[in-house]
PyMOL Python script that loads the backbone (N, CA, C, O; Angstrom):
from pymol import cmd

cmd.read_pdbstr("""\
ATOM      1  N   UNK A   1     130.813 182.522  10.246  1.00  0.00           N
ATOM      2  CA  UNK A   1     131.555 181.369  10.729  1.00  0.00           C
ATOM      3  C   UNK A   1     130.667 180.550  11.654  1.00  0.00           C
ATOM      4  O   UNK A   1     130.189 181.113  12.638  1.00  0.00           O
ATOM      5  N   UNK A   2     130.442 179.440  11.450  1.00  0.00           N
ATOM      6  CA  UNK A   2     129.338 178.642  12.286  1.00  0.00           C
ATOM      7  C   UNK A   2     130.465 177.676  13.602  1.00  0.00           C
ATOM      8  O   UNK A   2     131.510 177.057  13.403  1.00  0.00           O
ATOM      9  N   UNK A   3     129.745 177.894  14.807  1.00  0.00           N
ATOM     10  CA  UNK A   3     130.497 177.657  15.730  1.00  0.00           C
ATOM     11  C   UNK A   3     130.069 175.783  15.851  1.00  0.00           C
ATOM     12  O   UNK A   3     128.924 175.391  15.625  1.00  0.00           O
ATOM     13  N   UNK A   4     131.040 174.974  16.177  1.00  0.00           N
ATOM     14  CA  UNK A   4     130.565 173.810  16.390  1.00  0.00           C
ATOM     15  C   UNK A   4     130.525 173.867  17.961  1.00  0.00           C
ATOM     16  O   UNK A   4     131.251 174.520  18.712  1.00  0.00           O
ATOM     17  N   UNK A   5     129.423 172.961  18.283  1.00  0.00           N
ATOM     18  CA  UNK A   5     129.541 172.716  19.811  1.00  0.00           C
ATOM     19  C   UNK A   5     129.994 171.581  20.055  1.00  0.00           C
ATOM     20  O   UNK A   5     130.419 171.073  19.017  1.00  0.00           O
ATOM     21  N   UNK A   6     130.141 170.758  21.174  1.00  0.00           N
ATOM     22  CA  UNK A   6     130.484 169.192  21.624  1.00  0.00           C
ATOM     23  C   UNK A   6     128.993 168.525  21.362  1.00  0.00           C
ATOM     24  O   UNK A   6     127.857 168.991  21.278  1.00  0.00           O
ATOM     25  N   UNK A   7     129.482 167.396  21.288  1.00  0.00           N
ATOM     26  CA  UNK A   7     128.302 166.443  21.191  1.00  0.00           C
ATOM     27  C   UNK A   7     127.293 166.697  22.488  1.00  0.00           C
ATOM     28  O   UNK A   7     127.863 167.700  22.916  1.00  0.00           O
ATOM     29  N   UNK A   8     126.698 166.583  22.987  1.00  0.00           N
ATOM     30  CA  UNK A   8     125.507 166.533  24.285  1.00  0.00           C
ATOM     31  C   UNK A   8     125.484 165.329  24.311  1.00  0.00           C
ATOM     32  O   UNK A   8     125.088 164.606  23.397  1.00  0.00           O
ATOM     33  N   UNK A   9     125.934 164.966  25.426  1.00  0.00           N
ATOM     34  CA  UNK A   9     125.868 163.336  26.633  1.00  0.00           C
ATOM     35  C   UNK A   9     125.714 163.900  27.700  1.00  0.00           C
ATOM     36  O   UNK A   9     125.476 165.086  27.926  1.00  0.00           O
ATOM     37  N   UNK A  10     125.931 162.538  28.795  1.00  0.00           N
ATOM     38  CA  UNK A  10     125.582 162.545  30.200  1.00  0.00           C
ATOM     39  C   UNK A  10     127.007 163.364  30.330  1.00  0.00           C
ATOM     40  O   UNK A  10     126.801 164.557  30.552  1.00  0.00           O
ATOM     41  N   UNK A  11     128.679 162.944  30.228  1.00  0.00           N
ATOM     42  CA  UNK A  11     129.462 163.224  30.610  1.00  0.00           C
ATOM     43  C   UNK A  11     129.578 165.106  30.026  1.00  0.00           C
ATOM     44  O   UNK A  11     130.265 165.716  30.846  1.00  0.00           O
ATOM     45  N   UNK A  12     129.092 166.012  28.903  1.00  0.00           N
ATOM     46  CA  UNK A  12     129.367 166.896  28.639  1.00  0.00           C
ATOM     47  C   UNK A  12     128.646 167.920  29.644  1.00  0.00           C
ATOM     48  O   UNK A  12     129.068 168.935  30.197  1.00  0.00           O
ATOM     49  N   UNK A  13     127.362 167.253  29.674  1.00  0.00           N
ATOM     50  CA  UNK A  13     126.519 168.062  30.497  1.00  0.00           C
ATOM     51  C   UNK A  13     126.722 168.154  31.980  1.00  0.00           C
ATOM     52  O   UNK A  13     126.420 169.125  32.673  1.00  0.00           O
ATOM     53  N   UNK A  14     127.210 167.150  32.346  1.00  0.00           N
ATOM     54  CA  UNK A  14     127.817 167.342  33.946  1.00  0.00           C
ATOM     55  C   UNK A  14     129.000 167.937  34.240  1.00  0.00           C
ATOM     56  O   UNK A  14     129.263 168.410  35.345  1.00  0.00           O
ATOM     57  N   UNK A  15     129.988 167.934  32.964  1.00  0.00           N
ATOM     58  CA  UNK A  15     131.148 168.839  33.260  1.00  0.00           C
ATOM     59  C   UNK A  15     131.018 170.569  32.867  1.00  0.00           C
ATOM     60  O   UNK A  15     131.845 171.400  33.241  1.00  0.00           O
ATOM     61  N   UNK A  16     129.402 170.979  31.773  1.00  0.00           N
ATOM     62  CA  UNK A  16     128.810 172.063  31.209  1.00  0.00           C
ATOM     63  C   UNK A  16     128.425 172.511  33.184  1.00  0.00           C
ATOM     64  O   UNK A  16     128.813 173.602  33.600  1.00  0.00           O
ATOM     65  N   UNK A  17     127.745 171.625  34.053  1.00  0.00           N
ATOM     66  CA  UNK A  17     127.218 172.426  35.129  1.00  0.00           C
ATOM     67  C   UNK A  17     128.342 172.340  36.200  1.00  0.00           C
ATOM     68  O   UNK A  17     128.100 172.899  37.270  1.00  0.00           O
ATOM     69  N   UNK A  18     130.032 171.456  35.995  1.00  0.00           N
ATOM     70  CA  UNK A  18     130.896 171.772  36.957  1.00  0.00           C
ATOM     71  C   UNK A  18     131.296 173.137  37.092  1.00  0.00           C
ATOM     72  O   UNK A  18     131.469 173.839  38.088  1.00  0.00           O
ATOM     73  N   UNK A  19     131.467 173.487  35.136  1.00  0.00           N
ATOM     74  CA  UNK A  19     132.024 174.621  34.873  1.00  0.00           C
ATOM     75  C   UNK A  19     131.134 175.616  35.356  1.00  0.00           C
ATOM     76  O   UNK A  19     131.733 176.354  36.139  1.00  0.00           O
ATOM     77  N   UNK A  20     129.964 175.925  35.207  1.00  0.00           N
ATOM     78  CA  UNK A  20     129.284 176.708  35.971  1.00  0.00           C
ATOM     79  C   UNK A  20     129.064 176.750  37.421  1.00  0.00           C
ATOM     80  O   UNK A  20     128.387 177.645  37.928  1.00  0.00           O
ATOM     81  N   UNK A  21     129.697 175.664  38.217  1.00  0.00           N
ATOM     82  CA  UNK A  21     129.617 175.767  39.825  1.00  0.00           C
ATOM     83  C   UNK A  21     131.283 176.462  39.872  1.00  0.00           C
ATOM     84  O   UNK A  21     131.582 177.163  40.838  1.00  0.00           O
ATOM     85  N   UNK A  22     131.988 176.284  39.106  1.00  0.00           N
ATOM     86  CA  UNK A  22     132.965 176.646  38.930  1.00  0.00           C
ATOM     87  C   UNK A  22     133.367 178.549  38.982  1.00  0.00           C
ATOM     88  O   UNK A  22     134.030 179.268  39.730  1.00  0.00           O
ATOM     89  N   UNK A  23     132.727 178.708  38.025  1.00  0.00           N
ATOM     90  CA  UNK A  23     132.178 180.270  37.695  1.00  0.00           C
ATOM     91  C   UNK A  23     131.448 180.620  38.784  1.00  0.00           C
ATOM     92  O   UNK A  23     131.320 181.834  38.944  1.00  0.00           O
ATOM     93  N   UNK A  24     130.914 179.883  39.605  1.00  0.00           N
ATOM     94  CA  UNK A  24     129.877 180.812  41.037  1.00  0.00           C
ATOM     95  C   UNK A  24     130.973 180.798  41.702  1.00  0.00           C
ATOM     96  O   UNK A  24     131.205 182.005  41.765  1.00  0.00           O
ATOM     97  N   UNK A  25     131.846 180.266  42.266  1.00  0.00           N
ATOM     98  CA  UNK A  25     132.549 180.034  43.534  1.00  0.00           C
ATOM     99  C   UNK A  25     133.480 181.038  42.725  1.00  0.00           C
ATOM    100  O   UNK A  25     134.536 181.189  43.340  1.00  0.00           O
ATOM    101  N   UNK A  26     133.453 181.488  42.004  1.00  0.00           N
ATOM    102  CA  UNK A  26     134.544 182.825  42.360  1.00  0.00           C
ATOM    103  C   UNK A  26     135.718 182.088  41.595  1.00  0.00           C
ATOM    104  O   UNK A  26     136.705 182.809  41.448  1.00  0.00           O
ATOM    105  N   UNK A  27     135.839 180.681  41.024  1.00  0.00           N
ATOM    106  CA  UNK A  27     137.597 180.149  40.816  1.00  0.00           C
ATOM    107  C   UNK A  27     137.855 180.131  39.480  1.00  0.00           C
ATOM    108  O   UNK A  27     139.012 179.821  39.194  1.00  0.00           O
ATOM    109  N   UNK A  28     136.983 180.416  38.412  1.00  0.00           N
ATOM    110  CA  UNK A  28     137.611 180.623  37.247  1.00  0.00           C
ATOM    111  C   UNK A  28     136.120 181.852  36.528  1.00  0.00           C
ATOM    112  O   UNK A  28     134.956 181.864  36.927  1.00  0.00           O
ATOM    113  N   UNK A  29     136.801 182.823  35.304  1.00  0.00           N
ATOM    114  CA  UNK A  29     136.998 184.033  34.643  1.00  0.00           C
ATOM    115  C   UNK A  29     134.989 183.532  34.497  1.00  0.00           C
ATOM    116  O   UNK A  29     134.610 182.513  35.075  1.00  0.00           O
ATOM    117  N   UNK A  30     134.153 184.250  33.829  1.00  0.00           N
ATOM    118  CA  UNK A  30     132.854 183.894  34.139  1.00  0.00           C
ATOM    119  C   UNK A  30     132.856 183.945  32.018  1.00  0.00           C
ATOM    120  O   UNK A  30     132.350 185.003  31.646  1.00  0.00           O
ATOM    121  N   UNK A  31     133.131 183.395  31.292  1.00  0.00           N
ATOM    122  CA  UNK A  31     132.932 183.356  29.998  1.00  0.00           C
ATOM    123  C   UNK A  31     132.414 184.657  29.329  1.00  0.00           C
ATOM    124  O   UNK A  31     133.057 185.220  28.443  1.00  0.00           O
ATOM    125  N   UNK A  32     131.365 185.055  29.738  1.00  0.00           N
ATOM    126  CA  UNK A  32     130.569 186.156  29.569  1.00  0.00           C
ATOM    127  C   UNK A  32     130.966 187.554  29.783  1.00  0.00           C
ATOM    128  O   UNK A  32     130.573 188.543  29.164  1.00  0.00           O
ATOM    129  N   UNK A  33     131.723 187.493  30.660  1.00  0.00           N
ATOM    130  CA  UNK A  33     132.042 188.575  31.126  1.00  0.00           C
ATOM    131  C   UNK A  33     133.793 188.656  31.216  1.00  0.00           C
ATOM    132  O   UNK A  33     134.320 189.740  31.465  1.00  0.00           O
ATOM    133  N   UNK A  34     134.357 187.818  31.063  1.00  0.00           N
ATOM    134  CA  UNK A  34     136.216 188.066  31.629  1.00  0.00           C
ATOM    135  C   UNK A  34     136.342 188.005  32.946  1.00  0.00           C
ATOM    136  O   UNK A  34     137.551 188.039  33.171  1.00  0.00           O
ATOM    137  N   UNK A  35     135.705 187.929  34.013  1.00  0.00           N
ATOM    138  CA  UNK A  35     135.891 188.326  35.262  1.00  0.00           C
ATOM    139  C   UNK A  35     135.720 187.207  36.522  1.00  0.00           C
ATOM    140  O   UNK A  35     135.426 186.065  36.169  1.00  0.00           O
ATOM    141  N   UNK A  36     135.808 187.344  37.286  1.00  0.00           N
ATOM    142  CA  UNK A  36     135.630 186.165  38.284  1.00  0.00           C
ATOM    143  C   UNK A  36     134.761 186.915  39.310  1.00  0.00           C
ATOM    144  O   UNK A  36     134.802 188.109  39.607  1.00  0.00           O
ATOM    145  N   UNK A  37     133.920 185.883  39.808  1.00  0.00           N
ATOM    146  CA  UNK A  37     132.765 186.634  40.983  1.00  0.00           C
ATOM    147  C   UNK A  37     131.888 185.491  41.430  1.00  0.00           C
ATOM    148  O   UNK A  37     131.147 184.713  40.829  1.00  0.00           O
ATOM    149  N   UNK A  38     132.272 185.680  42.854  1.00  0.00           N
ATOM    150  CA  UNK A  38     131.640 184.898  43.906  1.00  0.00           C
ATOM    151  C   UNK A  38     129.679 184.790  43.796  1.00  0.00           C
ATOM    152  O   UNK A  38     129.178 185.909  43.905  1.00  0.00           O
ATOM    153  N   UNK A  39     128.831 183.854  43.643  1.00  0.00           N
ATOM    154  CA  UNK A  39     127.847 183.658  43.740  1.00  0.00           C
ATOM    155  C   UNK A  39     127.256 182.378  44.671  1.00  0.00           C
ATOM    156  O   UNK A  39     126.633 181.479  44.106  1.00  0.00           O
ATOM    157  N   UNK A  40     127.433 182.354  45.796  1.00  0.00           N
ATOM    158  CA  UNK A  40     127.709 181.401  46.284  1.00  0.00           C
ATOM    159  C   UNK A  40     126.241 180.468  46.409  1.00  0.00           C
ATOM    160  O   UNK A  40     126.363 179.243  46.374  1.00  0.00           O
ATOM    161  N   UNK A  41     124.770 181.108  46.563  1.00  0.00           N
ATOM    162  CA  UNK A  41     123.780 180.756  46.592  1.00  0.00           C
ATOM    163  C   UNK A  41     123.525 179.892  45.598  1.00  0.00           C
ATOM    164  O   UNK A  41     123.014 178.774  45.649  1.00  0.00           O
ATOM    165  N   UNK A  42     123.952 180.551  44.631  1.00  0.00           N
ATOM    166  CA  UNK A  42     123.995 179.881  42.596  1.00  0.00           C
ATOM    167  C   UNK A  42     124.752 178.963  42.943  1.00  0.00           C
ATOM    168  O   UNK A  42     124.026 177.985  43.122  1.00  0.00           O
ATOM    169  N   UNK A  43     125.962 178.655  43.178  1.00  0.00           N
ATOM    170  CA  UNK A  43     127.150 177.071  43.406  1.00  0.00           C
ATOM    171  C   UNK A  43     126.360 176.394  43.976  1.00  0.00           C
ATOM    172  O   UNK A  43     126.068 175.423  43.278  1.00  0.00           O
ATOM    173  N   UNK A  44     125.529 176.418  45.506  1.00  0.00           N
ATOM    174  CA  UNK A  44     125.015 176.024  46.379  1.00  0.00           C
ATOM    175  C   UNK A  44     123.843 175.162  45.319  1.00  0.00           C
ATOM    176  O   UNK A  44     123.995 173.942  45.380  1.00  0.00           O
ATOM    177  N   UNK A  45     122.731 175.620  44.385  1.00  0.00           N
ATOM    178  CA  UNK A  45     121.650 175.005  43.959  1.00  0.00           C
ATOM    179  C   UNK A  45     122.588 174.451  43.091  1.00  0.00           C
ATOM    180  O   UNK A  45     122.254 173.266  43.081  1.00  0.00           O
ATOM    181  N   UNK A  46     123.811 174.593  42.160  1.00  0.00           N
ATOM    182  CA  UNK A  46     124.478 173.979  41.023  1.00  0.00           C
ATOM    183  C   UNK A  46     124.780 172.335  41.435  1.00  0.00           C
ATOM    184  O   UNK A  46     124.470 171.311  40.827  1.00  0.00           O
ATOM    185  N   UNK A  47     125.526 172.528  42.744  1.00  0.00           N
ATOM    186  CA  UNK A  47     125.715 171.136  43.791  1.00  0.00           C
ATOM    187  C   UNK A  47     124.530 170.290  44.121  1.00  0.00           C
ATOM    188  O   UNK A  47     124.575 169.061  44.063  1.00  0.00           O
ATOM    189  N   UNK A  48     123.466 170.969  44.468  1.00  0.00           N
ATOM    190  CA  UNK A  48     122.544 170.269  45.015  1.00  0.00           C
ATOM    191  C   UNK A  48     121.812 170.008  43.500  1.00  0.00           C
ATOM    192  O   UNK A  48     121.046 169.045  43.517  1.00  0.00           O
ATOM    193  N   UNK A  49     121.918 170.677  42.255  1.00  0.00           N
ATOM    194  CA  UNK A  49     121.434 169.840  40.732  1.00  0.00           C
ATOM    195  C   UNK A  49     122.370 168.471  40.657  1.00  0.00           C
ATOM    196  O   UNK A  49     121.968 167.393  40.221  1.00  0.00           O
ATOM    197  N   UNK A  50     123.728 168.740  41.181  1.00  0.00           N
ATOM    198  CA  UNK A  50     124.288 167.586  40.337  1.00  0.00           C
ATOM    199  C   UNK A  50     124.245 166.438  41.241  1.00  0.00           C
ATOM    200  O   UNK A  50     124.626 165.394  40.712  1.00  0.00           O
ATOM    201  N   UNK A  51     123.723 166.313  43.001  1.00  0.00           N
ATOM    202  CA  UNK A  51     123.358 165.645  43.861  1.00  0.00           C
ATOM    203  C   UNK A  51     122.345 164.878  42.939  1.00  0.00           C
ATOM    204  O   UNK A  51     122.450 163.851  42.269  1.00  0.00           O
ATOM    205  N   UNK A  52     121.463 165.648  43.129  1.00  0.00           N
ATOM    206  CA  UNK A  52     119.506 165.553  42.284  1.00  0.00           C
ATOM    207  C   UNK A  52     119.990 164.353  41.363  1.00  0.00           C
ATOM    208  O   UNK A  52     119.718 163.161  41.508  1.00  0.00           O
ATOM    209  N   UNK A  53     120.736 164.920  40.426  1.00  0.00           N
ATOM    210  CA  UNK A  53     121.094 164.163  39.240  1.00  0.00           C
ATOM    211  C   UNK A  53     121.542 162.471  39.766  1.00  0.00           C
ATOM    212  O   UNK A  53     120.933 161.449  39.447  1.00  0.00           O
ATOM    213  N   UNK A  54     122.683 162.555  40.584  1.00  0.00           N
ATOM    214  CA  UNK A  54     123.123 161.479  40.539  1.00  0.00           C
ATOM    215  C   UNK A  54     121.818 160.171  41.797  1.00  0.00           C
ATOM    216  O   UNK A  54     121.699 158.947  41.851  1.00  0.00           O
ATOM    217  N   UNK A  55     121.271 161.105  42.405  1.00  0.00           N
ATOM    218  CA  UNK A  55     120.445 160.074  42.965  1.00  0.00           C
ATOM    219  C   UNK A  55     119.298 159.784  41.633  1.00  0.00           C
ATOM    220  O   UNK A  55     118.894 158.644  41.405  1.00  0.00           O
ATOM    221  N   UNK A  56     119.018 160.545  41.113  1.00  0.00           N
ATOM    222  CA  UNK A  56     117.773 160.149  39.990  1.00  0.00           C
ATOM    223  C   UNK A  56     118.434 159.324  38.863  1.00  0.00           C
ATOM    224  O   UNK A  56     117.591 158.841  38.108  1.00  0.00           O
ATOM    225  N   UNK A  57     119.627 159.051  38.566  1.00  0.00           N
ATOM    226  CA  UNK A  57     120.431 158.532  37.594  1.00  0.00           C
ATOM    227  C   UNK A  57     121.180 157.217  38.516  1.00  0.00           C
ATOM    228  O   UNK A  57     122.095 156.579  37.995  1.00  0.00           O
ATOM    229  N   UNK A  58     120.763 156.936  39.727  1.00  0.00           N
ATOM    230  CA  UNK A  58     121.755 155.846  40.166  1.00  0.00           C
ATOM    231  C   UNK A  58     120.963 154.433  39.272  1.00  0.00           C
ATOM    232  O   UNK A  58     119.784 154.156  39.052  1.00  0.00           O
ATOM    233  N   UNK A  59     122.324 153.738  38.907  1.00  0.00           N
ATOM    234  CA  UNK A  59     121.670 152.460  38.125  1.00  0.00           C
ATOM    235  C   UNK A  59     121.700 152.473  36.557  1.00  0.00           C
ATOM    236  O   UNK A  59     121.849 151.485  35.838  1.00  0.00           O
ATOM    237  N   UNK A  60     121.530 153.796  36.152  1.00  0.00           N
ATOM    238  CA  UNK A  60     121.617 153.944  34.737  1.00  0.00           C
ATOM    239  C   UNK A  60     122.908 154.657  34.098  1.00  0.00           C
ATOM    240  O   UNK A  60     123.137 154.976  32.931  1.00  0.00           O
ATOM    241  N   UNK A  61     123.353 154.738  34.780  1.00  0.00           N
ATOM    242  CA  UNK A  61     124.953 155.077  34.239  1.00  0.00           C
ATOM    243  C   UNK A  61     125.953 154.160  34.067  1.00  0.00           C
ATOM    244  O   UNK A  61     125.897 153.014  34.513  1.00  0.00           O
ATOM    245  N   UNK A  62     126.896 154.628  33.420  1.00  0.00           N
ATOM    246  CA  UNK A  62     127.795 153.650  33.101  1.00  0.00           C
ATOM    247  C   UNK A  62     128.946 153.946  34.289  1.00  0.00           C
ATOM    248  O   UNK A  62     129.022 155.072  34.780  1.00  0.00           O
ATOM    249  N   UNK A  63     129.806 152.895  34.704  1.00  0.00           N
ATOM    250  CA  UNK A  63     131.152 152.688  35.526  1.00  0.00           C
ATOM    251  C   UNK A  63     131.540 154.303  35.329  1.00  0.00           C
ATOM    252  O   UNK A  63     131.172 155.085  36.206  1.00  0.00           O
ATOM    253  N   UNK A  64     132.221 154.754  34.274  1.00  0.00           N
ATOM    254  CA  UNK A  64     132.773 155.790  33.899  1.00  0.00           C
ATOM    255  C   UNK A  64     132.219 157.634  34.421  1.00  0.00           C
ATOM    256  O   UNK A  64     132.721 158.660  34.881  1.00  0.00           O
ATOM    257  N   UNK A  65     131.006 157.153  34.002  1.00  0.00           N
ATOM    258  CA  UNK A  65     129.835 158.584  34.716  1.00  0.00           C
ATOM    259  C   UNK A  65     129.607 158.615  35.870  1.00  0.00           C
ATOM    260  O   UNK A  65     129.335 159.671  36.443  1.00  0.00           O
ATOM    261  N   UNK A  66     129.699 156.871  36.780  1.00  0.00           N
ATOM    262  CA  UNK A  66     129.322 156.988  37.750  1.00  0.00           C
ATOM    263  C   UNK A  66     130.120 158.236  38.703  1.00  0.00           C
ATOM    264  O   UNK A  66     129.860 159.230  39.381  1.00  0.00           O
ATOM    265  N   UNK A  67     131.700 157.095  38.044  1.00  0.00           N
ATOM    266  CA  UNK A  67     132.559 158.234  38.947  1.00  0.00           C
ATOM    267  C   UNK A  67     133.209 159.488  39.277  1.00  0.00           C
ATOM    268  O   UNK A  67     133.643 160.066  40.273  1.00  0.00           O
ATOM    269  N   UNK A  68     133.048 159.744  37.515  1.00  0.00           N
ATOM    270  CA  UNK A  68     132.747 161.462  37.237  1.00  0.00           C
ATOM    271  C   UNK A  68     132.092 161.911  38.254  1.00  0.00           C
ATOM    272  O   UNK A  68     132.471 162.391  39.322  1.00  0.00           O
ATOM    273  N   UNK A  69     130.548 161.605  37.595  1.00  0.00           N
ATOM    274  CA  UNK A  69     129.657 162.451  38.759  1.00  0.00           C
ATOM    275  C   UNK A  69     129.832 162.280  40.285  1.00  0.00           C
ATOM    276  O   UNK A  69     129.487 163.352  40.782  1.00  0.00           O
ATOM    277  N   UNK A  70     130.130 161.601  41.047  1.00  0.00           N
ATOM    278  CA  UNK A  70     130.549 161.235  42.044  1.00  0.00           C
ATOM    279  C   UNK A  70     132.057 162.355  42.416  1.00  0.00           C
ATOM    280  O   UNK A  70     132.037 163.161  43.346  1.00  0.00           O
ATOM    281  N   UNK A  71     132.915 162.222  41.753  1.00  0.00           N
ATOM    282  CA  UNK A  71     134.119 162.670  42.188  1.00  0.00           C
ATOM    283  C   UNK A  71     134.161 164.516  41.764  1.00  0.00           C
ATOM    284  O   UNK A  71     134.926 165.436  42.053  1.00  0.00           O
ATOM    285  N   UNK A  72     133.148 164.417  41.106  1.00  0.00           N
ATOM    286  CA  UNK A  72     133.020 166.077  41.082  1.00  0.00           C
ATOM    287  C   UNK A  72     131.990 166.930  42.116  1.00  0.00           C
ATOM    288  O   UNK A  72     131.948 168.106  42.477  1.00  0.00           O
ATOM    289  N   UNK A  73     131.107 165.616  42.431  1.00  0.00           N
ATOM    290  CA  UNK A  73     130.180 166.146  43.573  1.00  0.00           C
ATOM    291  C   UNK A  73     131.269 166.767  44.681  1.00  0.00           C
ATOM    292  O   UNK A  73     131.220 167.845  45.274  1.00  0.00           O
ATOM    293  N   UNK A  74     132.350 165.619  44.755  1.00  0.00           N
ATOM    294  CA  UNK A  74     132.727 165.407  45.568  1.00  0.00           C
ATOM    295  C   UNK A  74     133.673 166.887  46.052  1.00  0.00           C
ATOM    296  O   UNK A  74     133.655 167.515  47.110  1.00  0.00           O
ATOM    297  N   UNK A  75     134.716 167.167  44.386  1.00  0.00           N
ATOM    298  CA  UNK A  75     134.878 168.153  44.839  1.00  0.00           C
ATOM    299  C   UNK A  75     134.578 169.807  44.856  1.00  0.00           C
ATOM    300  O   UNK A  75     135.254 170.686  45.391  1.00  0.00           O
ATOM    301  N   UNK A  76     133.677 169.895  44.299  1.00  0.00           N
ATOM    302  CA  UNK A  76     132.592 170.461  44.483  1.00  0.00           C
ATOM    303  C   UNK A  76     132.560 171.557  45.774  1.00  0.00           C
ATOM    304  O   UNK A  76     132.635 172.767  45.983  1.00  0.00           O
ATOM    305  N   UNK A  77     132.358 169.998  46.646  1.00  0.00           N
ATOM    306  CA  UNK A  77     131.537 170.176  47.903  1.00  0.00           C
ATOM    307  C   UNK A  77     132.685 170.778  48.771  1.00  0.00           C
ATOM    308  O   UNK A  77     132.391 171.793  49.403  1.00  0.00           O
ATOM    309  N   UNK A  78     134.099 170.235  48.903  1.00  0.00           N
ATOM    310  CA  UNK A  78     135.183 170.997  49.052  1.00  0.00           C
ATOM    311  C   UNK A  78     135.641 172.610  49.046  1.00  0.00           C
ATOM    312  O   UNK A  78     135.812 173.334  50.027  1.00  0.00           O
ATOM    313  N   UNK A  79     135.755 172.873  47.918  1.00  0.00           N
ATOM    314  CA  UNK A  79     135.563 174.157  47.348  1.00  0.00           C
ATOM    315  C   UNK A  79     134.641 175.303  48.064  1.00  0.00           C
ATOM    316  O   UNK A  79     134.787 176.446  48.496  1.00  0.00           O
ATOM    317  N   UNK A  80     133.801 174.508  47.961  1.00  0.00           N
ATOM    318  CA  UNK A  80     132.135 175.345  48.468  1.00  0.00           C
ATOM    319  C   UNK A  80     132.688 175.602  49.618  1.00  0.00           C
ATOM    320  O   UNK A  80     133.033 176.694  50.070  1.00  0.00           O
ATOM    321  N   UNK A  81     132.790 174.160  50.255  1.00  0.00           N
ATOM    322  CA  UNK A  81     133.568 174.798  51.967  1.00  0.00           C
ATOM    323  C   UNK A  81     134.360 175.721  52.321  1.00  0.00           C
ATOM    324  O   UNK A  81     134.302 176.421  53.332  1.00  0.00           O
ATOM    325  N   UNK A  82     135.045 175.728  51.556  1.00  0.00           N
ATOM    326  CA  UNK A  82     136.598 176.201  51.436  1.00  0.00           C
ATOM    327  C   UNK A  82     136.090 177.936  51.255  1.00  0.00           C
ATOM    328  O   UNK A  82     136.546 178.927  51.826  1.00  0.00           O
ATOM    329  N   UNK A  83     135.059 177.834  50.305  1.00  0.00           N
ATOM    330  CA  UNK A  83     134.997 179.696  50.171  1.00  0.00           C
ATOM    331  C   UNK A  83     133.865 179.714  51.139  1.00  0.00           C
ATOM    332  O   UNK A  83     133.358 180.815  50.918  1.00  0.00           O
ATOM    333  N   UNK A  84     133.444 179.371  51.708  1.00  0.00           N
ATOM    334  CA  UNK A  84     132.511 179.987  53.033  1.00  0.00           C
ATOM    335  C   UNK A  84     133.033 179.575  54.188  1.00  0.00           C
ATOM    336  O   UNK A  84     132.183 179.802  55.049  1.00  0.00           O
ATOM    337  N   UNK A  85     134.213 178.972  54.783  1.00  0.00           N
ATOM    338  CA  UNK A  85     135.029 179.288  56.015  1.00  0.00           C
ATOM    339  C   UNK A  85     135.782 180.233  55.847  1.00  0.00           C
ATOM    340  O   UNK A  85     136.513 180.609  56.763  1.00  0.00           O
TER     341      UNK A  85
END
""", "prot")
cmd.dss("prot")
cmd.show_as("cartoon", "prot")
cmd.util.cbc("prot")
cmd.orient("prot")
């Protein structure tokens, strides 16, 4: 059975590394495994990739990506807080 994947864009790939900041912070099942588990160092560089990203990408995105990437940095960065207080 051949698996299809999603197309690869700007918008798949930034929500491919939410889901993985996602999976560090402990808040959803880790694909691989069934399980949930805190990696907080791993979230920590995942945030600071999708920072990286959006300063090296300012200007070339569209309205739509801008604010994706923006509003996931955003909460993100929340979260992160939230499991290390």
């Amino acid at each position: 059975m051949e698996c299809r994947l999603p197309k690869i864009d700007f918008s798949t790939f930034i929500l491919s590394l939410n889901s993985s900041a996602l999976v560090q912070l402990g808040l959803m099942e880790d694909p691989a495994t069934g399980q949930k588990g805190k990696n907080l160092p791993l979230a920590q560089q995942t945030i600071d990739t999708l920072v990286m990203l959006e300063e090296k990408t300012r200007g070339n995105l569209t309205p739509d990506e801008e604010n994706m990437l923006k509003n996931i940095i955003y909460e993100l960065r929340m979260l992160y807080v939230k499991e290390t207080v």
